[in-house]
C-alpha positions, -999 to 999 in steps of 0.1 A, spaced: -164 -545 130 -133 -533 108 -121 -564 92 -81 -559 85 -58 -580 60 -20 -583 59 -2 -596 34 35 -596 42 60 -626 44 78 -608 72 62 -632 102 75 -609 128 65 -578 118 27 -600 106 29 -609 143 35 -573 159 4 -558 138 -16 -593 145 -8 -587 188 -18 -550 183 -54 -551 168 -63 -584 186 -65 -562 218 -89 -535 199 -125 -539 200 -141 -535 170 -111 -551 151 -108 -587 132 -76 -590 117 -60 -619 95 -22 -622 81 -9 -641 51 27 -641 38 16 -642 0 -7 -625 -17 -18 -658 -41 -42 -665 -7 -60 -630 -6 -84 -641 -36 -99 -670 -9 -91 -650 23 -116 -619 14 -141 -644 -10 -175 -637 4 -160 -618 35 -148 -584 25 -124 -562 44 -127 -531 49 -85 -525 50 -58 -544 31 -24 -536 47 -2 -549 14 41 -549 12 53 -534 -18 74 -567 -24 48 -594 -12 52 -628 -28 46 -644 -57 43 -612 -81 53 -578 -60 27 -557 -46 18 -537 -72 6 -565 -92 -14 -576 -62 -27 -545 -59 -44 -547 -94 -54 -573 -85 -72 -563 -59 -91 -535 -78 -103 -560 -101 -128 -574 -78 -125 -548 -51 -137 -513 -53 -124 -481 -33 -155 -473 -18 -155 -505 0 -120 -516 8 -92 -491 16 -54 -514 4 -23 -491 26 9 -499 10 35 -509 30 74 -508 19 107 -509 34 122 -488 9 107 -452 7 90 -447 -27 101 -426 -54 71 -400 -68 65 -423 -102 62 -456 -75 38 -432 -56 17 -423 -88 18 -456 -103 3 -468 -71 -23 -446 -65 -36 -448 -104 -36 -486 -95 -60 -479 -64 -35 -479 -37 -52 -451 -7 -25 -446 16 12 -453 20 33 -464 47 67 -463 54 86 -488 80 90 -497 104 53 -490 111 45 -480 144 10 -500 152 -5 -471 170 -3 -446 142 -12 -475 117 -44 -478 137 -51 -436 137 -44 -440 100 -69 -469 90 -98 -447 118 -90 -416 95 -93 -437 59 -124 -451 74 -137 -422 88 -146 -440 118 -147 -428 154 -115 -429 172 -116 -446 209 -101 -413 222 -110 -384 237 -130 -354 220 -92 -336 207 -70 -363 198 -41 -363 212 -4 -365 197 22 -384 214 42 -351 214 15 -331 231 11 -364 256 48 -363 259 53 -322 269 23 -324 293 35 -354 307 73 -345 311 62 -313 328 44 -328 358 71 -354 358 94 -333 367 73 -315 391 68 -349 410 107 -357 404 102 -387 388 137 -401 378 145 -396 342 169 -418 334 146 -447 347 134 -472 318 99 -467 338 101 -428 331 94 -440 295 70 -470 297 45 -444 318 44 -417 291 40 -441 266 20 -463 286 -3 -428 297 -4 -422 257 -18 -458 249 -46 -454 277 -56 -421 265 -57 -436 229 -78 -471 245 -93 -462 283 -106 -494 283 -71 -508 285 -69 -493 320 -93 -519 333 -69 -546 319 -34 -534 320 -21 -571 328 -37 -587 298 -35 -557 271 -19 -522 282 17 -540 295 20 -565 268 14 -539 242 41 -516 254 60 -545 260 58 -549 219 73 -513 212 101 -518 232 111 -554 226 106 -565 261 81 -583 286 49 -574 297 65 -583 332 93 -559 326 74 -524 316 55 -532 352 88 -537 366 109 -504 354 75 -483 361 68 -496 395 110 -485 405 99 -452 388 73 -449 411 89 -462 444 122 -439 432 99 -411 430 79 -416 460 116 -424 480 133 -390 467 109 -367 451 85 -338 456 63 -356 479 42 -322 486 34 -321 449 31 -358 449 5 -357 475 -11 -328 457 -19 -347 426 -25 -384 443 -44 -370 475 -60 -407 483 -24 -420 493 -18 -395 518 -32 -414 546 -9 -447 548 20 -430 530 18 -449 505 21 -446 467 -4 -456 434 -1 -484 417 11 -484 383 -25 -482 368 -40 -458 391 -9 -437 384 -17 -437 345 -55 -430 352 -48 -401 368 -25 -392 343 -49 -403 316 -75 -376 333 -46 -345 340 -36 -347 306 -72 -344 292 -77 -315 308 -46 -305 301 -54 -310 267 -81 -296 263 -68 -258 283 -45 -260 255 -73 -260 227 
């Protein structure tokens, strides 16, 4: 298990990360809003990543973050430095002669704060065997969209590439879209769960009402018979699998 620590008083953004890597497997992750309660938080119970804002309460980060080194070595826990402000070299040198291993600017996407802790920890990402960039995801995706004629200017348009990004990223998701894959794309975009399904299920009924149905029907051969159309997460597994291979063509 990677245990993961945030220190930040910002409760929102505390509670975006929190909502993010409760959904991971292999993930235990605690907040606190000062870093006076990290000494009892990691006594006995070390993490392995120490997500830490450049101005945490009561002293700053950087005093926290020698702190930290006193009783926490490299080797065992990696501290990312967070900051709203972006750092000037001497900030960036001080830091890392202080210990700090990575830092971040916001606001943090959680996805890439997630590749980034993998990479520090050197652990295997949930992913397939070439990771994939959203950009990559994006271009592959965008081209078959418009061979199906999805709608562009749809909200759904979006959630689905995104949403097609995350499952690629977590395929586990795709077995649980309700309880993990919606909610957590409801979180990038500031709106419900309920909504993402929404906006992509009128992106699909738009594109299955005025669209390419031959090339429709090409890549989702099992609705054929009734006419019908995928739902939302048999859309994105497909998806998931097309741009795999996809993917992988391309490397």
């Amino acid at each position: 298990m990677i245990r993961v620590v945030q220190v930040d008083s910002d409760q929102a953004f505390r509670d975006k990360v929190a909502a993010y890597f409760r959904r991971l497997d292999g993930f235990i992750y605690r907040g606190l809003d000062c870093a006076a309660d990290l000494g009892p938080a990691v006594a006995g119970n070390k993490p392995q990543v120490i997500l830490l804002d450049l101005y945490c309460q009561p002293r700053g980060g950087m005093e926290a973050l020698r702190e930290i080194r006193s009783s926490l070595k490299r080797d065992e826990t990696k501290v990312i430095m967070v900051s709203s402000t972006p750092p000037g070299e001497e900030l960036l040198a001080r830091a890392a002669e202080l210990g700090a291993d990575y830092f971040l600017l916001r606001p943090v996407d959680v996805v890439v704060l997630e590749k980034r802790i993998r990479q520090l920890l050197q652990s295997p990402v949930e992913a397939p065997a070439r990771e994939l960039s959203f950009k990559l995801v994006q271009d592959i995706c965008t081209a078959y969209f418009e061979r199906m004629g999805i709608p562009p200017h749809y909200k759904g348009y979006r959630y689905l590439i995104e949403g097609i990004y995350l499952a690629s990223l977590h395929p586990q998701w795709l077995n649980a879209v309700t309880q993990h894959l919606y909610p957590a794309l409801g979180e990038r975009f500031g709106v419900s769960g309920a909504q993402v399904e929404r906006a992509m299920r009128y992106a699909l009924e738009a594109a299955w009402a005025r669209g390419n149905l031959d090339q429709l029907y090409a890549i989702f051969p099992y609705v054929q018979a009734n006419r019908g159309k995928p739902t939302n997460s048999e859309f994105i597994s497909t998806m998931v699998n097309l741009v795999g291979l996809a993917a992988e063509g391309q490397g």
